[in-house]
C-alpha positions in Angstrom: -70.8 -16.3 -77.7 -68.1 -17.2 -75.1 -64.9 -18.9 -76.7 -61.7 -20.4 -76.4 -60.0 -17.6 -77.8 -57.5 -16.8 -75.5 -57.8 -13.3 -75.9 -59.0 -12.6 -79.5 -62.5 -10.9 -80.4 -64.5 -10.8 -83.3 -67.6 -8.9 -83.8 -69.5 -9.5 -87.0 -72.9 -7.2 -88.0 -73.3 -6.8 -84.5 -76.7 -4.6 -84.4 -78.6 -3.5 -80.9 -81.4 -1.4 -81.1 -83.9 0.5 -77.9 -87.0 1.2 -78.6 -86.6 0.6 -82.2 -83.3 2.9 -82.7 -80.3 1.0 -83.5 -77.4 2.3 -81.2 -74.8 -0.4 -82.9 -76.0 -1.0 -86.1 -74.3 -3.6 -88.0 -70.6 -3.4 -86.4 -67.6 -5.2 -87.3 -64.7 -5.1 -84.8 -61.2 -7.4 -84.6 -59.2 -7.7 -81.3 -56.0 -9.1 -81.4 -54.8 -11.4 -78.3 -52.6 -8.8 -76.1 -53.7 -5.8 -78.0 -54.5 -2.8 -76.1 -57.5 -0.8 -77.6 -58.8 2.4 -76.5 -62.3 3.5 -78.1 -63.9 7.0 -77.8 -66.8 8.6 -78.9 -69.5 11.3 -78.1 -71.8 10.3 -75.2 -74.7 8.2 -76.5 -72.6 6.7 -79.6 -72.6 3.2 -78.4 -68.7 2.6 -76.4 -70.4 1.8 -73.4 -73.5 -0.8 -75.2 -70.7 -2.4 -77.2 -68.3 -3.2 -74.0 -71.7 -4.5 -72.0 -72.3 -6.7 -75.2 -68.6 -8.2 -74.8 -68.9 -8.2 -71.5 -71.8 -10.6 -71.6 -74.3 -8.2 -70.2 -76.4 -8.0 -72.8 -77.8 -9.9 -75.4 -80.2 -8.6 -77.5 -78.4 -8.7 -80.0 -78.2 -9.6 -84.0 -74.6 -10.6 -85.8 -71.8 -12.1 -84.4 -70.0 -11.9 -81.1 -66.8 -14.1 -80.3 -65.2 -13.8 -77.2 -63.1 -15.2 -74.6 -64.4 -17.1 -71.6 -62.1 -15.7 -69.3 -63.1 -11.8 -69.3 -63.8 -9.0 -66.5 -65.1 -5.6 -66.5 -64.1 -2.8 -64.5 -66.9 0.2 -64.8 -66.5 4.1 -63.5 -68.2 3.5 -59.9 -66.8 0.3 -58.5 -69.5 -0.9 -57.3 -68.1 -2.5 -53.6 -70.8 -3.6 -51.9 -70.8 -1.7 -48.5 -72.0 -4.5 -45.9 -68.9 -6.9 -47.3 -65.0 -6.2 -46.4 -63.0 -5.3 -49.5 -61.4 -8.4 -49.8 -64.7 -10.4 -50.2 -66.0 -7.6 -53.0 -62.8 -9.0 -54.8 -64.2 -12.5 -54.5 -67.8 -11.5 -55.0 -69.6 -13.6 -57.8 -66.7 -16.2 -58.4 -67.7 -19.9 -58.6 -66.6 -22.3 -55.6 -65.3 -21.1 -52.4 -62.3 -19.4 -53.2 -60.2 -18.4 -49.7 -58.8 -15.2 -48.6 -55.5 -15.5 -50.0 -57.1 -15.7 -53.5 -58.2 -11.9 -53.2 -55.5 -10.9 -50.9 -52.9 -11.6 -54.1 -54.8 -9.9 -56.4 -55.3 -6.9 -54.1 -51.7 -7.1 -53.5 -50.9 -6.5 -57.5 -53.0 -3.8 -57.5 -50.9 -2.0 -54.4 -53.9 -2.1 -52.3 -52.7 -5.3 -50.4 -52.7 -3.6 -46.8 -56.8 -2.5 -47.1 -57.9 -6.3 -47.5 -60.0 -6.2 -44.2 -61.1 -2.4 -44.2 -64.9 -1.4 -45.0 -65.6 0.2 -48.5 -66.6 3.5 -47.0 -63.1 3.6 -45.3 -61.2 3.7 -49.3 -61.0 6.5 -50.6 -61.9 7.0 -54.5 -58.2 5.9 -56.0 -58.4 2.4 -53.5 -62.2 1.7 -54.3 -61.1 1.9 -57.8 -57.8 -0.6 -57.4 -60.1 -2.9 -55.5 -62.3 -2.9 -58.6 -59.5 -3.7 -60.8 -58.2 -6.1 -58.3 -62.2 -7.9 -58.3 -61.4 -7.7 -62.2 -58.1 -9.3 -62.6 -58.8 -12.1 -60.0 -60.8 -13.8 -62.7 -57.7 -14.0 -64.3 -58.9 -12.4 -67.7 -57.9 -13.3 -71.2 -60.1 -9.7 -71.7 -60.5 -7.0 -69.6 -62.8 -4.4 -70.2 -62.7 -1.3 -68.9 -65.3 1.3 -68.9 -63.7 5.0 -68.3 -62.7 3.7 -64.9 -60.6 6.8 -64.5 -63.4 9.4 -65.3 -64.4 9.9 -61.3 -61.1 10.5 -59.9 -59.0 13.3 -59.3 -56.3 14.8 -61.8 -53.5 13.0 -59.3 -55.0 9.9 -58.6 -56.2 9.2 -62.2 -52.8 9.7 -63.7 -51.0 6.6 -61.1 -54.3 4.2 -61.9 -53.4 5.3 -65.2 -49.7 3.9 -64.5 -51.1 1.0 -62.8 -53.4 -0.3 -65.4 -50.7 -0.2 -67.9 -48.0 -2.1 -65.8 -51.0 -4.5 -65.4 -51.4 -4.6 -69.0 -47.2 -5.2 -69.3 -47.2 -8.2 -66.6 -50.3 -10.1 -67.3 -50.3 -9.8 -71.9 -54.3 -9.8 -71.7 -56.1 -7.7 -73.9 -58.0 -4.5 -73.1 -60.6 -2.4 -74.6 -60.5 0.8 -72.7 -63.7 3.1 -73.3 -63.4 6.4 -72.7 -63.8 10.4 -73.7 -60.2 11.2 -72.9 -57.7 11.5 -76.3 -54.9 11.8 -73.8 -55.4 9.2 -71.8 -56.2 6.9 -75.0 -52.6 8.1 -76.6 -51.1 6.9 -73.0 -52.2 4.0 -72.9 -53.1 2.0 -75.9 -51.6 0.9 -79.1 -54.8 0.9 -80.9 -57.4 4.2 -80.6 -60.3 3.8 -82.8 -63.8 6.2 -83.0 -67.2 5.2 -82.5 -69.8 7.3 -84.2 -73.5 6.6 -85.8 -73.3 2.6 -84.0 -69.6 1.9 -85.9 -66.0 2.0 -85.5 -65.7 5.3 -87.8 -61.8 5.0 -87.4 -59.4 3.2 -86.5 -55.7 3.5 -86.2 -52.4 2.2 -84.4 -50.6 4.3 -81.4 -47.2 3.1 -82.9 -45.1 4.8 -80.7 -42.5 4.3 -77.8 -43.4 3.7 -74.2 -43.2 5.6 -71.9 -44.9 8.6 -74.2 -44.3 12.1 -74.2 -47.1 14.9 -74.9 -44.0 16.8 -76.9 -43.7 14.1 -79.4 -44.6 15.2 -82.7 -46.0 12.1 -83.7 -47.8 11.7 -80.6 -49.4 15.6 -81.2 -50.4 14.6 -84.8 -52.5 11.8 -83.5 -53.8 13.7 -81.1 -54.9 16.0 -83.6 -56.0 13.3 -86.1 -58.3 12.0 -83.4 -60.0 15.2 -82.0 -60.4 16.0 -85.9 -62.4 12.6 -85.8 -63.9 13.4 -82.6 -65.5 17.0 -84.5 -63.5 18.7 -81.7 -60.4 21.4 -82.6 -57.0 21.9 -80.7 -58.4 25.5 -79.8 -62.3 24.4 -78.9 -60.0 21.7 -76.4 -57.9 24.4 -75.2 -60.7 26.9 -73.7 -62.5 24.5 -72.3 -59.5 23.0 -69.8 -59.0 27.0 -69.3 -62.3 27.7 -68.4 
């Protein structure tokens, strides 16, 4: 259920089910207004049902959902629709008749201002990606939702729309659920990292730590640690398979 909640989400029970197998069964989750919470998980645990399910995109569902009006979603392909210039994806699907200038400032936050009246085809992977943040935030979102919208790009690319998405997160105060597979990425970025497994949040716990973050901070390491320990996934297992 859509609410005035200016930012804040609670999930109660919340139980969906294919084909007779729960894949959320019976979750209970709490967002805090402005918090930014990164969730991870094994393929097939339920990150990317639970952020459709706040998203609005699904609702088969049992238990309790409460969520802001205001919210946008930002998935791994951005989904541009080839036969329309990027400024009207930006537009694409909001009520009324909103002008040019509408997306125009929105791409413009997202650095992607001068590529308003080029063809999809024409971005390459970093700007298709900014112009689906930028067709995110011009909904002006109490909650954005992100779903591993990093995980296509490049080593490069991914770390500035990883820069980007937090200054986002600085200027605008909404909050964000990042889902994705990366422990790095979540330590970056969030102050919140918790683990799905078996349809639940397994664990949960706050990224305390100064901004920006450095990968040689102890305390950083040990939640690193922490989490891959959560994830079933050692230090060493990590470390031959970036070498490999």
């Amino acid at each position: 259920m859509a609410t005035d909640l200016h930012g804040a989400v609670t999930v109660q029970g919340l139980t969906r089910s294919f084909d007779g197998r729960p894949v959320v069964d019976g979750l209970d989750l709490t967002l805090r207004a402005g918090q930014f919470t990164a969730l991870l998980g094994h393929s097939g645990c339920g990150k990317s049902t639970l952020l459709r399910i706040l998203a609005g995109l699904d609702r088969e569902v049992s238990g309790t959902v409460l969520v802001p009006r205001r919210r946008a979603v930002a998935f791994q392909a951005p989904r541009l629709m080839p036969w329309k210039k990027v400024w009207r994806n930006v537009l694409l699907g909001l009520p009324g008749k909103p002008d040019r200038a509408v997306a125009e400032r929105a791409l413009a936050e997202v650095g992607l201002g001068h590529r308003s009246g080029a063809w999809p085809k024409t971005l390459s992977g970093g700007e298709a990606q900014r112009a689906s943040l930028a067709r995110a935030l011009v909904r002006d979102p109490d909650l954005l939702l992100l779903d591993e919208p990093f995980g296509a790009l490049d080593a490069l690319t991914r770390i500035k729309a990883q820069r980007l998405v937090a200054e986002l997160w600085r200027r605008r105060g909404c909050t964000v659920l990042l889902v994705t597979h990366d422990v790095d990425e979540a330590l970056l970025l969030a102050d919140r990292a918790l683990v799905m497994r078996d349809g639940v949040i397994a664990y949960d716990t706050a990224v305390d730590l100064d901004r920006p973050r450095s990968p040689g901070d102890p305390a950083l390491a040990a939640l690193r640690a922490r989490l891959l320990a959560e994830l079933g996934v050692s230090e060493a297992e990590l470390a031959s398979t970036t070498t490999s």
